[in-house]
C-alpha positions as CSV (number, residue, x, y, z in Angstrom):
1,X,54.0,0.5,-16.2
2,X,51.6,3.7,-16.2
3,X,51.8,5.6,-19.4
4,X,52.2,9.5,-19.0
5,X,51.5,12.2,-21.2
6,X,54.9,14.6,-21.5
7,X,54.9,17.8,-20.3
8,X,56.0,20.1,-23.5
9,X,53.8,23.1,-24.0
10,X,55.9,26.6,-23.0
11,X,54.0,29.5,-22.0
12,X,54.0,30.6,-26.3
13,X,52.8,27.0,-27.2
14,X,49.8,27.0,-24.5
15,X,48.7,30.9,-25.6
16,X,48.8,30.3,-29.1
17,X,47.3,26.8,-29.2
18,X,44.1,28.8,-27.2
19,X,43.9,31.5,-29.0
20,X,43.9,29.5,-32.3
21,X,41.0,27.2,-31.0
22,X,39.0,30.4,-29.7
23,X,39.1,32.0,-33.3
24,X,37.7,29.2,-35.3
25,X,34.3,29.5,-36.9
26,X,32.7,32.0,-34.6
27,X,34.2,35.1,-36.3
28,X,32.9,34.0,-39.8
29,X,29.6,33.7,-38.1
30,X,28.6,35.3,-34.9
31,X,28.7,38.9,-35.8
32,X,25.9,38.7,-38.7
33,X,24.1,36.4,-36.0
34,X,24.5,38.8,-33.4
35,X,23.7,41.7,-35.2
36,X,20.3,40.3,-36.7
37,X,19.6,39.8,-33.0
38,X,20.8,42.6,-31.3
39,X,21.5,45.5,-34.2
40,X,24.4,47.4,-33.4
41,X,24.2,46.6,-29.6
42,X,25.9,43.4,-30.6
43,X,29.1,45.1,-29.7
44,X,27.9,45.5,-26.1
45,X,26.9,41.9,-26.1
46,X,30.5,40.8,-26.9
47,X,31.7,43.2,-24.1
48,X,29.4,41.3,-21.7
49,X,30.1,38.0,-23.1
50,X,33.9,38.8,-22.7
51,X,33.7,40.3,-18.8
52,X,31.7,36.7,-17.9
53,X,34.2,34.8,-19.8
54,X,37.3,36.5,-17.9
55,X,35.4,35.8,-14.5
56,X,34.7,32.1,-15.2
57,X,38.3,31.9,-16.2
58,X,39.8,33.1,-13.2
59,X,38.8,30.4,-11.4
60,X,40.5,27.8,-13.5
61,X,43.4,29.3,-13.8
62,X,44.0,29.2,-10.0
63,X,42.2,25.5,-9.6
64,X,44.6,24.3,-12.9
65,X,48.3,25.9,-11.6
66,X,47.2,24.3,-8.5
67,X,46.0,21.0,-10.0
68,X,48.2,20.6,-13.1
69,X,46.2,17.5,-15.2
70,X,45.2,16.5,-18.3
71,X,41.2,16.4,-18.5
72,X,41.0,18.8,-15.5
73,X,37.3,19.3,-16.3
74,X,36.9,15.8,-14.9
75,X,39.9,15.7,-12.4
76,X,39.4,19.1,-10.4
77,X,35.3,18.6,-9.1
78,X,36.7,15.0,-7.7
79,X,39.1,16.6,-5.8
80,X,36.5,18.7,-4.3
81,X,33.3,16.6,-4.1
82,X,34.0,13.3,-5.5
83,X,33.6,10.8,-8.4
84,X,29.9,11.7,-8.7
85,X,30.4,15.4,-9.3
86,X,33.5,14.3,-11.2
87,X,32.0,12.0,-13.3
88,X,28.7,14.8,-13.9
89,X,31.2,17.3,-14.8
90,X,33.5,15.3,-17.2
91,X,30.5,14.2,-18.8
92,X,29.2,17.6,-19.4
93,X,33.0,18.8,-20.7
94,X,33.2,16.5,-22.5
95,X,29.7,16.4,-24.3
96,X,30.0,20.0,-25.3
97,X,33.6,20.0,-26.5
98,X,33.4,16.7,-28.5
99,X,30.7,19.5,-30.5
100,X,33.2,21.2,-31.5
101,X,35.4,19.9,-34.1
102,X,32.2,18.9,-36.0
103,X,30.7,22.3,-35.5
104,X,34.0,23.9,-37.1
105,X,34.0,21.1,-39.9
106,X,30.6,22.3,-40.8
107,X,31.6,26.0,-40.8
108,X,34.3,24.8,-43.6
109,X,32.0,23.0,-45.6
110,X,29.0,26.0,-45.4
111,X,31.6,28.5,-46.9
112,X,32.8,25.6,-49.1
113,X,29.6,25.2,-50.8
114,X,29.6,28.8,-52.3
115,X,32.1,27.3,-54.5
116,X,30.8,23.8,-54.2
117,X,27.1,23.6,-53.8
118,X,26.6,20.2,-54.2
119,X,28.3,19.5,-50.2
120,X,25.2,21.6,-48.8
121,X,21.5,21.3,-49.5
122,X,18.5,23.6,-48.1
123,X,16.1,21.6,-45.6
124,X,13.4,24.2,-44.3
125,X,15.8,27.4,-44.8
126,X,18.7,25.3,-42.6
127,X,21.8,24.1,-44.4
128,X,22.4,20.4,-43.9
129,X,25.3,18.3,-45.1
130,X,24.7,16.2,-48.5
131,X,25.7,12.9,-48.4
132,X,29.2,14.3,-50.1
133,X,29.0,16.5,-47.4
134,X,29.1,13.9,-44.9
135,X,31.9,12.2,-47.0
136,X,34.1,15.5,-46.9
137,X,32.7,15.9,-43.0
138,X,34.6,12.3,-42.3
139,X,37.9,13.1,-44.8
140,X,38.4,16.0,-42.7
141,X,37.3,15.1,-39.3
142,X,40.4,12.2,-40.0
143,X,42.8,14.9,-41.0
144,X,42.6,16.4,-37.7
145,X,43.1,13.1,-35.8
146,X,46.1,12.1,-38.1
147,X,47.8,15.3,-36.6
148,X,46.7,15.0,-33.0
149,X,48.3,11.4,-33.2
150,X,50.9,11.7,-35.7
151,X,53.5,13.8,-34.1
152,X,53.5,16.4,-31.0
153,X,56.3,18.5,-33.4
154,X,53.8,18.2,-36.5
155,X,51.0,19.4,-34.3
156,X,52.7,22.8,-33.0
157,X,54.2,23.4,-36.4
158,X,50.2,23.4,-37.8
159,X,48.8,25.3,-35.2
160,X,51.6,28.2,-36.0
161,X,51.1,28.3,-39.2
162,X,47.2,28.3,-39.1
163,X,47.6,31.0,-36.4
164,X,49.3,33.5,-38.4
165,X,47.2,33.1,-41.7
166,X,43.8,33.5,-40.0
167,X,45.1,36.0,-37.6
168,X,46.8,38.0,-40.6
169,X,43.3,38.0,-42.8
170,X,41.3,39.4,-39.3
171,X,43.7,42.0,-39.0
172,X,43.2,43.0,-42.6
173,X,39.5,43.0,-42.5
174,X,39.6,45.2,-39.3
175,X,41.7,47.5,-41.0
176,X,40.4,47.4,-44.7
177,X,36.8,47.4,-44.1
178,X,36.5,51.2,-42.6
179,X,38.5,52.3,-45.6
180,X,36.1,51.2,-47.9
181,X,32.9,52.0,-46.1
182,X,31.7,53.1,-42.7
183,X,28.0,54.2,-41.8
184,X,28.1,55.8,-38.6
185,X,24.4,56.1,-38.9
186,X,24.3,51.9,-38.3
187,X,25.1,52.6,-34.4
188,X,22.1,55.2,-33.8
189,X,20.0,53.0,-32.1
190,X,22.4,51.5,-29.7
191,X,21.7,54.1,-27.0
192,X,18.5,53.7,-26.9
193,X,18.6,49.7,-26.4
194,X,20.5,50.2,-23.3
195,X,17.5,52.0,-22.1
196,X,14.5,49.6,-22.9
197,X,14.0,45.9,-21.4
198,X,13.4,44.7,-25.3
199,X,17.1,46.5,-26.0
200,X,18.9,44.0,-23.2
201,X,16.9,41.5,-23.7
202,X,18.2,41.1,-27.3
203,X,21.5,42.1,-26.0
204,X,21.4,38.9,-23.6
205,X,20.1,36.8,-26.6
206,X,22.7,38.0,-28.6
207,X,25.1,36.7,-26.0
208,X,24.2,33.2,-25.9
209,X,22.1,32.4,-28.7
210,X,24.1,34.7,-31.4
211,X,27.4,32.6,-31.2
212,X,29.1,35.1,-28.5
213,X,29.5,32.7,-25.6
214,X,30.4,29.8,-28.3
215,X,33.4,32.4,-29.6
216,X,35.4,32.6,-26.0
217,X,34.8,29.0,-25.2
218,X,38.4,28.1,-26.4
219,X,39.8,29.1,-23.2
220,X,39.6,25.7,-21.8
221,X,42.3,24.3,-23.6
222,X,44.5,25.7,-21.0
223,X,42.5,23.7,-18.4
224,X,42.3,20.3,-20.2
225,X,46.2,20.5,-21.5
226,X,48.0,21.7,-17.7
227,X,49.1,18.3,-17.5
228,X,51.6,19.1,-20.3
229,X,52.4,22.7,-19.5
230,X,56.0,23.3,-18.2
231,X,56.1,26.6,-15.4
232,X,53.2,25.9,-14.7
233,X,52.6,29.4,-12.4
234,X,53.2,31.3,-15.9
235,X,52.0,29.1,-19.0
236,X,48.6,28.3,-17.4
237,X,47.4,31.6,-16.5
238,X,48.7,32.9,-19.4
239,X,46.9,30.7,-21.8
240,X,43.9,30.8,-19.9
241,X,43.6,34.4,-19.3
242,X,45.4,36.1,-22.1
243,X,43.6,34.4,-24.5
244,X,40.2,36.1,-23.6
245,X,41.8,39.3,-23.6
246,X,43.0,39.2,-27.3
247,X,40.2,37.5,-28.6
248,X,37.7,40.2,-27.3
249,X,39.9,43.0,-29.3
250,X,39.3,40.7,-31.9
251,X,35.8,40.0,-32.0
252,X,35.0,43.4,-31.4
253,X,36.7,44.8,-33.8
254,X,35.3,42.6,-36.5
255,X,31.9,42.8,-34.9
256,X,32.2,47.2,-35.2
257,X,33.6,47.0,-38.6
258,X,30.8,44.9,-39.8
259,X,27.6,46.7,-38.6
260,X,30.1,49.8,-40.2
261,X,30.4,48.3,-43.7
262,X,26.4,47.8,-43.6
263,X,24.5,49.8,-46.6
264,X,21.9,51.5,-44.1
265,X,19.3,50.5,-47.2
266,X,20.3,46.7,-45.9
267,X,18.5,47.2,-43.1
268,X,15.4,49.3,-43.7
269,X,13.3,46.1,-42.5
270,X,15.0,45.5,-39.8
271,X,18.1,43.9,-38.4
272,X,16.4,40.6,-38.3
273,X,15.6,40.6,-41.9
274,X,19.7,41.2,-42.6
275,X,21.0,38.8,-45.6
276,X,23.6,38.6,-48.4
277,X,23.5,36.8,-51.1
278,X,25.9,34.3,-49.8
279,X,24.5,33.6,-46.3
280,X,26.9,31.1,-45.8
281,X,29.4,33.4,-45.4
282,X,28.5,37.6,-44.0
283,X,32.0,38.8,-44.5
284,X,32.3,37.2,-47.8
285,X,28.7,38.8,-48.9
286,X,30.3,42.4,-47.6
287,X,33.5,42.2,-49.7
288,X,31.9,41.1,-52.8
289,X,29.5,44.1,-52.5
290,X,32.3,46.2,-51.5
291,X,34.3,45.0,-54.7
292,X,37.8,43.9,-52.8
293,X,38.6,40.9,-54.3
294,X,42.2,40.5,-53.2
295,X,40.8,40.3,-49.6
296,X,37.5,38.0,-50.7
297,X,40.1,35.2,-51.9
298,X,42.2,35.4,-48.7
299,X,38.9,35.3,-46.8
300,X,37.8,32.1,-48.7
301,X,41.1,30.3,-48.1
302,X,40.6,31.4,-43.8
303,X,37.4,30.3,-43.6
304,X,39.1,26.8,-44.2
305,X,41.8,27.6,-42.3
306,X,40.5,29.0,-39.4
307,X,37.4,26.4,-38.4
308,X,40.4,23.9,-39.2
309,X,42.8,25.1,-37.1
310,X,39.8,25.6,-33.7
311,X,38.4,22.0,-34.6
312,X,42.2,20.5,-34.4
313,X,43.0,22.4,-31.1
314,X,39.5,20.9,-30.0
315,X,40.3,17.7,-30.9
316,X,43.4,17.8,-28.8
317,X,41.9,19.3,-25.6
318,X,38.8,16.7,-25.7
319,X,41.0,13.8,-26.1
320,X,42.4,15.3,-22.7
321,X,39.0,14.9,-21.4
322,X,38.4,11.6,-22.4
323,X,41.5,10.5,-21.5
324,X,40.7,11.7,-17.7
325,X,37.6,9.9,-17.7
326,X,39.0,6.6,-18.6
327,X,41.7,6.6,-16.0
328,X,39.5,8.0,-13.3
329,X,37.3,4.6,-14.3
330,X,34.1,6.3,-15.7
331,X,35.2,4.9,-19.2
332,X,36.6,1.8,-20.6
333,X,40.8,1.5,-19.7
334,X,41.3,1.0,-23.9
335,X,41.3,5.0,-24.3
336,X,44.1,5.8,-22.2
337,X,45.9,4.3,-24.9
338,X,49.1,6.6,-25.9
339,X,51.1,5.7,-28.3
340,X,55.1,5.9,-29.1
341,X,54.7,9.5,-29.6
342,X,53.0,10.1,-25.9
343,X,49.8,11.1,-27.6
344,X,46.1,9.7,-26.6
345,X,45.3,7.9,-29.3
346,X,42.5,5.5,-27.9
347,X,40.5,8.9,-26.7
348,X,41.4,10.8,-30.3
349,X,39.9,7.5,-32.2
350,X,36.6,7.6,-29.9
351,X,35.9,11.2,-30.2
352,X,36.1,10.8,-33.6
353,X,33.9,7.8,-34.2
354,X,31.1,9.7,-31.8
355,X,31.8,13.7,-33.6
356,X,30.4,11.7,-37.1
357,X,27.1,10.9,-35.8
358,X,26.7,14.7,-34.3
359,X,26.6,15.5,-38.0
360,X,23.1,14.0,-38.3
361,X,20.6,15.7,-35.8
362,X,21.9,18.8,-35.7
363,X,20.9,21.0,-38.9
364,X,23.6,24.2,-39.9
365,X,26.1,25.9,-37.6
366,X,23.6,28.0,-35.4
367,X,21.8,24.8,-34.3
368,X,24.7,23.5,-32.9
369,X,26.2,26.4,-31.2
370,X,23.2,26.8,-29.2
371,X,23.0,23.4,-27.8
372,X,26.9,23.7,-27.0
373,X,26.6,27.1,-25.1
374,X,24.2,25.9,-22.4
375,X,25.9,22.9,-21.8
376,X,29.6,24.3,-21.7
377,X,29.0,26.7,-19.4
378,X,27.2,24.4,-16.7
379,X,30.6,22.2,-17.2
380,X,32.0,25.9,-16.5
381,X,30.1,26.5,-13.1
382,X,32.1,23.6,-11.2
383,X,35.2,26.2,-11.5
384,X,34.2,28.7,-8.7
385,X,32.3,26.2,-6.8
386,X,35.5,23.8,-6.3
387,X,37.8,27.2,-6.2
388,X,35.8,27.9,-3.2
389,X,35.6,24.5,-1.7
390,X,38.9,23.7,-2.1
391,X,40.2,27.1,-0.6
392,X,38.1,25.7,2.7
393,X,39.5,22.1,2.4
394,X,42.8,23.0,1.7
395,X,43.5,26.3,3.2
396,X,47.6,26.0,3.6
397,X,47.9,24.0,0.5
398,X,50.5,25.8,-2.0
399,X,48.8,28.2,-4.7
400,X,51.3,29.3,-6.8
401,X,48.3,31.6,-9.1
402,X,45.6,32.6,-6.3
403,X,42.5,34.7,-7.2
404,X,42.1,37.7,-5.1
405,X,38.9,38.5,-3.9
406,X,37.6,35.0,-4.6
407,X,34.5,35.7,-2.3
408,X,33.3,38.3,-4.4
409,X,34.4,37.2,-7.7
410,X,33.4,33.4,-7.6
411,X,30.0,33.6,-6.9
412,X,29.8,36.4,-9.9
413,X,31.3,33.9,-11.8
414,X,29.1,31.2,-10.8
415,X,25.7,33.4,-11.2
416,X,27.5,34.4,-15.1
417,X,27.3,30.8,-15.7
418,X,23.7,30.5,-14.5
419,X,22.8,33.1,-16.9
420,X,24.3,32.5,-20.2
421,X,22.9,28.8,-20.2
422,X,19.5,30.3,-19.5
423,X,19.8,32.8,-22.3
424,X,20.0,30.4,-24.4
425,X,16.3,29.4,-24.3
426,X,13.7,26.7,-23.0
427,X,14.3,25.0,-26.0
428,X,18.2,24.4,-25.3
429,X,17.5,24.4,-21.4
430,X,15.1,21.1,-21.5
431,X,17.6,19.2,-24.0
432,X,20.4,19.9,-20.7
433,X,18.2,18.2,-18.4
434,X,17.7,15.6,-20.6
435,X,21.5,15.3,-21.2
436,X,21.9,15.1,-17.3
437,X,19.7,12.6,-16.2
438,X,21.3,10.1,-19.1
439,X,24.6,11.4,-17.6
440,X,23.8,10.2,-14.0
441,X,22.1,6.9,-15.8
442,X,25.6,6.1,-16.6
443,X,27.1,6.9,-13.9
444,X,25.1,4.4,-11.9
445,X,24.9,2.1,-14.5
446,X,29.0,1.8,-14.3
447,X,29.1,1.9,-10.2
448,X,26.3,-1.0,-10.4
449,X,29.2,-2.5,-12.5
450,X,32.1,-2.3,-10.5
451,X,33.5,0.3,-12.4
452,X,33.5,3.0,-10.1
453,X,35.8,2.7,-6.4
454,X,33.4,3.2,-3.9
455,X,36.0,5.4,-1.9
456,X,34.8,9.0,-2.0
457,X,31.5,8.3,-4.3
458,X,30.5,11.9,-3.1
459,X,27.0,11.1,-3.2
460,X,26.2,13.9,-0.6
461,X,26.6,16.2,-4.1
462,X,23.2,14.8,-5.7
463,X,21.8,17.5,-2.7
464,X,22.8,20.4,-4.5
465,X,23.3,19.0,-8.6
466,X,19.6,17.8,-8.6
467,X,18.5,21.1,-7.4
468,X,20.5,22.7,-9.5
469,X,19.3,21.0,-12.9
470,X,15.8,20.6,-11.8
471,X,15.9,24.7,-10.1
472,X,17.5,25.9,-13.6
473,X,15.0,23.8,-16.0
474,X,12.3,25.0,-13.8
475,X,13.0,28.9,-14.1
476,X,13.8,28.7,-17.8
477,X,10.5,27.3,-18.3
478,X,8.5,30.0,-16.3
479,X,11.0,32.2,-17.9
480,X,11.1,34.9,-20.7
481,X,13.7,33.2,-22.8
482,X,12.0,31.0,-24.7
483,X,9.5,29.7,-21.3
484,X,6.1,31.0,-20.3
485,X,7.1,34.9,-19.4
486,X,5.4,33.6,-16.0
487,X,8.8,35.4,-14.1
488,X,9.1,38.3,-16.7
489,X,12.1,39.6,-17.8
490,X,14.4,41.8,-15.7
491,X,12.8,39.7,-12.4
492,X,14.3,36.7,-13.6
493,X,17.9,37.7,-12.8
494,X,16.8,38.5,-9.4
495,X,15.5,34.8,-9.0
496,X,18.6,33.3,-10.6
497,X,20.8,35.6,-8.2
498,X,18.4,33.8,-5.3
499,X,18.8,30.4,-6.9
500,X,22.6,31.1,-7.7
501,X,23.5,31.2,-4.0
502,X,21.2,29.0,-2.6
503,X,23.1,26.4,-5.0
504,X,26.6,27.5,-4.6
505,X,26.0,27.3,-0.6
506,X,25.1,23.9,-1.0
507,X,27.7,22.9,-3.0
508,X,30.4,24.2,-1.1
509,X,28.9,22.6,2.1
510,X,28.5,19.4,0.6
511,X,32.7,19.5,-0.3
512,X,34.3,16.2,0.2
513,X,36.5,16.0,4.0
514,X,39.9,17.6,3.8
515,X,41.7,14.4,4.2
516,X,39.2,12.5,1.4
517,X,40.7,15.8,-0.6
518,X,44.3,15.6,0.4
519,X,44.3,11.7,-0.8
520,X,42.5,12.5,-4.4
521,X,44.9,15.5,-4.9
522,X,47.6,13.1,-4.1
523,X,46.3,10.3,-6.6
524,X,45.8,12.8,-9.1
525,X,48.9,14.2,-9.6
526,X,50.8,11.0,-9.1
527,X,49.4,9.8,-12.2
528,X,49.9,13.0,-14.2
């Protein structure tokens, strides 16, 4: 008999489970990051960051009411263009979101070693994990898989608790730091960066490089866990949706009352040249200077307790993934395991054993974040490309959520996508194609198998994903992020707008039939 996850999450569950894995480590980090980037127009790069976030979410929130499963990264693009596309995407979810729990694991330990140095050592002016590091890395990695598979109850119960405490200490450090200090003077320059190319160009860096488009990524969790949301029409949308929305007041709070709290003498060499004396943590550094200590030993305890609370909400959502993968065949049938509890505990035990070994070639938090970003939001495009397909396949099928204006809005969301990966550098970009090409290795590699049903391969897809790979590899390296500066900056989002639409036209052309779609939707939900 075919075992089912439950469907238990309410519309509170859902929201707060998403807003507690958007708020993990990215609020301890990404406004110091931002700011020695951008200076003070850091806040208009988490503005920017938030308006691309809320477009790309859109999408999935009408694709997700409409396709209710776990691991829809995975499930959704077959419905639209097949097990190739499905498989591509899944992979690419699941890649960047198996980052994650280690990334917030070695947020906890970097702040950790202010107390404990001995868990972080100095390679090249990088932090890296010692090998007690590693140990702690592995006790608490295992934590968070004893609560994902332990009990559903246990796991909501955690994520309330860690919800309030780290929301309660942001609130206070919004609302304490401008009482203490406030430098207007620190946001003089932010007029006249929106006025120069070097000004938006930081801005842009700021966005994908300075932990901004890493910060809203948690609004996936609403896509990968609608296989267990009741009223679906509200929870979904909800958790997807209002999730960005309160995180953005968030982060842009924190991020004004930072550059506020700034001694202007900080930055006479620049905003690149920013430090405290505990770089491991910039809000700590500000408090101690500042002399609140009430509010430095709350902090100390949240910047356990937040990265904890992102990296088990993570862990959850990527099991979700994982578990998709398996039953659509692209992994082995052992991780659909669930156990009495109706919990995935075959895909929680494999993302663990594969999060440890991300530990080792990535060095300190910003190195990881980086190679996340781009490879998220590429997972992130196949919402408004299958929105759009499917609305062409499917014209009369039921949409209980449906995106107005989806002409307009899904191509914007698509050509968001397009850009925040490329922001993030030549560096980052060449690692994604390399990451792609193993990707369709496998694929073939398990359809030479037998692994893959040959019904509705979706081949026809390799006409645009090829293209779109080798296009966006191709402009990044010509690029002025990181490339050549052979299509100079300011031109290059007039190429990517080109490239953008040329791509999402053949992607929606090269949809799967309406019946081939009809039969997958069918399959799909059948086994949800």
């Amino acid at each position: 008999m075919h075992q089912r996850l439950a469907r238990r999450f309410n519309p509170l569950h859902l929201l707060l489970l998403s807003i507690n894995g958007m708020v993990g480590s990215a609020w301890l980090f990404a406004p110091l990051y931002a700011a020695k980037i951008a200076g003070s127009g850091a806040v208009i790069a988490w503005l920017i960051g938030g308006f691309a976030t809320i477009l790309i979410a859109l999408s999935f929130a009408e694709l997700s009411v409409m396709v209710p499963v776990a691991g829809g990264s995975t499930c959704i693009p077959k419905i639209s263009h097949g097990q190739f596309s499905s498989f591509m995407m899944g992979w690419l979810a699941w890649l960047s979101s198996l980052t994650m729990a280690p990334i917030e694991v070695q947020a906890v330990l970097q702040y950790a070693s202010t107390y404990f140095p001995f868990l972080i050592h100095t390679v090249n002016q990088v932090p890296v994990l010692t090998h007690w590091g590693l140990m702690w890395a592995a006790i608490l990695m295992l934590i968070m898989c004893f609560i994902n598979g332990y009990s559903f109850k246990g796991l909501i119960s955690t994520n309330l608790l860690i919800f309030g405490y780290k929301i309660l200490v942001i609130v206070l450090i919004i609302a304490m730091l401008p009482t203490a200090h406030f430098y207007g003077q620190n946001f003089a320059g932010m007029g006249s960066m929106l006025l120069s190319g070097t000004g938006w160009h930081s801005i842009l860096s700021a966005v994908a490089a300075g932990g901004i488009a890493f910060a809203f990524t948690g609004f996936k969790h609403g896509v990968e866990l609608a296989g267990e949301a009741q009223r679906k029409q509200v929870t979904i949308p909800l958790a997807i949706i209002g999730s960005v929305f309160c995180c953005l007041l968030l982060y842009v709070g924190l991020q004004v009352v930072f550059i506020g709290a700034l001694n202007p003498a900080s930055l006479q060499q620049g905003w690149h040249a920013l430090t405290f004396a505990y770089d491991a943590g910039p809000f700590a550094g500000i408090l101690l200077a500042l002399g609140i200590a009430w509010l430095l030993k709350l902090l100390y305890v949240d910047a356990a307790v937040s990265p904890m609370g992102a990296g088990l909400i993570y862990m959850t959502s990527t099991a979700r993934i994982a578990y998709a993968m398996a039953e659509n065949g692209y992994f082995p049938k052992f991780i659909t395991k669930i156990n009495m509890q109706h919990l995935p505990v075959g895909a929680i035990a494999l993302n663990f054993a594969i999060g440890m070994f991300l530990f080792l070639p990535f060095s300190g938090w910003q190195a990881m974040v980086g190679f996340l970003v781009s490879v998220m939001v590429i997972a992130y495009a196949m919402g408004p490309l299958s929105l759009l397909a499917m609305r062409k396949q499917m014209p009369a099928a039921v949409r209980e959520f449906r995106l107005p204006m989806a002409n307009v809005l899904c191509p914007l969301a698509f050509y968001c996508c397009i850009l925040i990966s490329y922001w993030t550098g030549w560096a980052i970009i060449s690692k994604l194609a390399i990451v792609s090409f193993i990707g369709m290795l496998v694929f073939l590699i398990a359809y030479l198998r037998g692994k893959i049903s040959k019904a509705n391969l979706g081949l026809k897809s390799l006409y645009w994903f090829v293209p779109f790979i080798g296009g966006l590899t191709l402009i990044s390296y010509l690029g002025a992020f990181g490339g050549k500066n052979i299509i100079p900056f300011g031109w290059d989002f007039a190429v990517i707008a080109i490239f953008s639409l040329a791509i999402l036209g053949l992607a929606v052309n090269t949809r799967l039939t309406t019946s081939s779609a009809e039969q997958i939707t069918l399959e799909v939900l059948e086994q949800a």
